[in-house]
N, C-alpha and C positions, 0 to 999 in steps of 0.2 A: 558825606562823600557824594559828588555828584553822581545822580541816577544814570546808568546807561540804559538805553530803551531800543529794541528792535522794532523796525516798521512791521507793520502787517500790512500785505496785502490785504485790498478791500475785496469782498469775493460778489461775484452779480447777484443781485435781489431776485429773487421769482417771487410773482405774485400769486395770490391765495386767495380763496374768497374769502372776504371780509366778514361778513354773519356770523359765521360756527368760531371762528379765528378771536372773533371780540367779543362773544360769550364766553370764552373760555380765559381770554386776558379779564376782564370784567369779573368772572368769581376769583381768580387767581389774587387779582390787585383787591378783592376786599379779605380773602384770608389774611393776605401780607399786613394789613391796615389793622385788622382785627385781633394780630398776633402783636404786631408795636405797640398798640395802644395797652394791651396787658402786661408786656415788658417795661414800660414807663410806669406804670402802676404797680409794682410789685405788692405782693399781701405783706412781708417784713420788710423791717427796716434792715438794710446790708450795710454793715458797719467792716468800712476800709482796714485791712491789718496789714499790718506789715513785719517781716520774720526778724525777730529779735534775735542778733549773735553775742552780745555783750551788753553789762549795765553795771553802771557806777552809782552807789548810793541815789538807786532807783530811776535814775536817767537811760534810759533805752538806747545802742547803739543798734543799728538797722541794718541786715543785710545790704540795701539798697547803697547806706550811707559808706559803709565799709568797702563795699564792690565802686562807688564813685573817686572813696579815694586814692584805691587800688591802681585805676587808672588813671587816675590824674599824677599820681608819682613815675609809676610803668608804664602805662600805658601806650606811652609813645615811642618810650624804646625798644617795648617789645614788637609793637607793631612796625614799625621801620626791619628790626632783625626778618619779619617774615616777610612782608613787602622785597625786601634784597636776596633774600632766598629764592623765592619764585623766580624772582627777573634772573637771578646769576641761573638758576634750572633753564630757564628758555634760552640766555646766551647760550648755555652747554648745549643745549639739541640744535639752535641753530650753524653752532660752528662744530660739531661734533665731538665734544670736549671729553672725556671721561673722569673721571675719579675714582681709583678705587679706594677702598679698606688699606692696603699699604701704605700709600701717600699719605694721610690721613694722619694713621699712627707713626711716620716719620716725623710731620708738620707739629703734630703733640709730644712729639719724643726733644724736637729741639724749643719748643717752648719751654715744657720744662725744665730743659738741663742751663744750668747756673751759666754754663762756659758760653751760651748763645746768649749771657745778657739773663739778666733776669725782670721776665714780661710778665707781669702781674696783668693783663688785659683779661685774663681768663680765669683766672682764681677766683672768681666768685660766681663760677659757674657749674653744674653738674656735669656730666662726662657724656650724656647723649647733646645736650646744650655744645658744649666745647666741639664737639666733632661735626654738630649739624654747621656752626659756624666756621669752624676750618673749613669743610668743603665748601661752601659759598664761597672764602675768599681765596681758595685755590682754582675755582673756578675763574673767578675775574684775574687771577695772574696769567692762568691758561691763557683765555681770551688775549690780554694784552700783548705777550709774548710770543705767541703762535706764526708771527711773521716778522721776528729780527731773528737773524743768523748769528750764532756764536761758534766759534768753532771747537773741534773736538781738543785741540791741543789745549785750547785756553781752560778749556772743564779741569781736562786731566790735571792743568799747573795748578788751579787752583783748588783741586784736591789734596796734592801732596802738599802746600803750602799750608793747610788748613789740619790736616787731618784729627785735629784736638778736635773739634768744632763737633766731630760725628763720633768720636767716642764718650759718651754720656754714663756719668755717673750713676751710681745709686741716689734715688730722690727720697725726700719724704713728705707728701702733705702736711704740714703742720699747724696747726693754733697755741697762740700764745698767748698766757694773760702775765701780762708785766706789773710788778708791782715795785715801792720804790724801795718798802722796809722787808726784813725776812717775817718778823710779825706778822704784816697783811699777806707774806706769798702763803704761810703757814694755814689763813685763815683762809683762803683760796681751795688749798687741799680739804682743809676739812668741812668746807661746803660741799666739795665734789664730793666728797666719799658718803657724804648725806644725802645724795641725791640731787645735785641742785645742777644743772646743762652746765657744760661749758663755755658753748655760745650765748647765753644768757648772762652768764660770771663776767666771761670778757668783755662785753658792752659793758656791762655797771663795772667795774671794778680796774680794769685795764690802763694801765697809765697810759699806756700807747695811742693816741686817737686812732690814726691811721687801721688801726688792724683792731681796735675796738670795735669801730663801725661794721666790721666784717663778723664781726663775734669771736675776734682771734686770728683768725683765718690770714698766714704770712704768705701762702702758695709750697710752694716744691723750694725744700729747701738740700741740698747737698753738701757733700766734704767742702773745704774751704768756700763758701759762700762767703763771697765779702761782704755783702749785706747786712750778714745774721753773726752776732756774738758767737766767738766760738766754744766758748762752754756749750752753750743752746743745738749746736749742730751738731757735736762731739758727744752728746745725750742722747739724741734722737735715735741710734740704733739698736738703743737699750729699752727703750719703748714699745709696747705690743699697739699693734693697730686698733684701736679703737679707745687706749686707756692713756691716762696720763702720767707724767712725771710726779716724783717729789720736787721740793726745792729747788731750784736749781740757781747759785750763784754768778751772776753775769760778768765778765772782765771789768765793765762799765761803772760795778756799783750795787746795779740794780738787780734783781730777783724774780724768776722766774717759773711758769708753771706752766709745761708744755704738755700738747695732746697729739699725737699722731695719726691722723685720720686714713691715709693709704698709705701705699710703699710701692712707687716705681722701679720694679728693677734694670741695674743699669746695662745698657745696648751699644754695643762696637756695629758701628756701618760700614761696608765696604762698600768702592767707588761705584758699582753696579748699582747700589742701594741706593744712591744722590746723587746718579749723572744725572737725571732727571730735574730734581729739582736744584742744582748747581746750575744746569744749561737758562732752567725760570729766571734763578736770582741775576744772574749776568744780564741778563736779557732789560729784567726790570730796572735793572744802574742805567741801562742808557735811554730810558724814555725822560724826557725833559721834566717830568711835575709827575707826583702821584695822581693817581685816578682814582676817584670812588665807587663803589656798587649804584649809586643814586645818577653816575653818569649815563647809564645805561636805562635810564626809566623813561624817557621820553620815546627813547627805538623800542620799548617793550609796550606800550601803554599801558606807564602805571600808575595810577592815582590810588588816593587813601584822604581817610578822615582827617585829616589834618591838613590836608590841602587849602581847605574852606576856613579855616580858622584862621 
């Protein structure tokens, strides 16, 4: 990242007498000299370590090398989410924006429900993660919207026009490991009850890539989810939070072994609840192209590690 550097003032010299001033620089600069040169010479030999976190058939994996890869997979996505956080915080104080706690668990109440579409953007995220990034980008709808006019009538029509949209089922976090035979879903459960992760089973085992790569992980799934087989969704209430199904036969064929990781329960909004953000969504139909959080980083000056690269 480029260095940013404040000037200093230069401040006026006064002068000193020179005698006492350069007998005391003089012993000063030969301790200094006195002390490098014994530092360069140590009495042992200092042998380089580096903290072992892992080894394969005696190969050494390196904290250093594990924390390099780290960010070279994430690294940049993580750093961009905070990089857009900060800047959407200063639009907020500059235009006097608020967010609270409400909005927030509105904005996550209609993620997760099936009937707004089902947004997997956030499923693979924990639940302070999830609402640190809702509010960033509630922030920059704020920002955008803060000066088109909509009017009241048009909120209210497109309330009663809608009203499904804000009454939200019961959800369930779910993980799924798909299998194609009941033989392997069989052998699925009796690794879990061995002890062996789920999200670990799912990767190796899961015929699904998509939600393999997650360790399972489908998102919130609800009553008629068109997505999700309905055997699979029609199970899920039978489920305690934290543990998994047996077998479960899919319409498809295939064979199934679900985990129910939370349980959203379900929220009727009344128009007070989402005039608010009804008057946003309107507002954002009529700007000609989406906008990014990265559009704002030139008026915030923001630079990052990755700029140089």
């Amino acid at each position: 990242m480029k260095s940013m550097r404040n000037s200093e003032d230069s401040q006026p010299k006064r002068r000193l007498k020179t005698k006492p001033v350069l007998l005391v620089l003089g012993i000063l600069l030969l301790g200094n000299l006195l002390w490098f040169i014994a530092w360069l010479i140590p009495n042992e030999k200092v042998v380089e370590t580096k903290e072992e976190v892992a080894s394969v058939d005696g190969k050494v994996i390196t904290k250093e090398q594990w924390m390099a890869s780290m960010e070279s997979m994430y690294g940049k996505e993580v750093l961009l989410d905070m990089v857009n956080a900060e800047v959407m915080e200063a639009a907020a104080e500059k235009n006097n924006i608020k967010v609270n706690d409400a909005e927030i668990d509105l904005e996550l109440a209609l993620i997760r429900s099936t009937q707004e579409g089902v947004d997997t953007s956030f499923q693979s995220f924990d639940e302070e993660v999830m609402r640190k990034k809702v509010r960033a980008r509630l922030i920059l709808e704020k920002v955008l919207a803060k000066d088109i006019v909509i009017e009241d009538a048009d909120i209210q029509a497109f309330y009663e026009n809608n009203k499904n949209l804000y009454n939200i089922p019961t959800s369930y976090r779910t993980s799924v490991i798909y299998s194609s035979t009941e033989a392997e879903a069989k052998e699925v459960v009796k690794e879990l009850k061995n002890g062996s992760s789920f999200d670990g089973l799912a990767r190796e085992r899961s015929t699904d890539i998509s939600s393999a790569s997650l360790g399972g992980d489908i998102g919130y799934v609800a009553e008629d989810t068109e997505t999700v087989d309905e055997a699979l969704w029609k199970a899920l209430p039978k489920i305690d939070v934290g543990k998994w199904s047996d077998v479960i036969p899919l319409t498809d064929g295939r064979f199934a072994v679900a985990q129910v990781n939370s349980v959203f329960k379900g929220q009727s909004f009344s128009f007070s609840d989402v005039e608010d953000h009804i008057r946003r969504e309107l507002a954002l139909d009529q700007l000609p192209q989406s906008v990014t959080q990265e559009a704002f980083w030139e008026e915030f000056n923001a630079d990052w590690f990755y700029s140089e690269k």
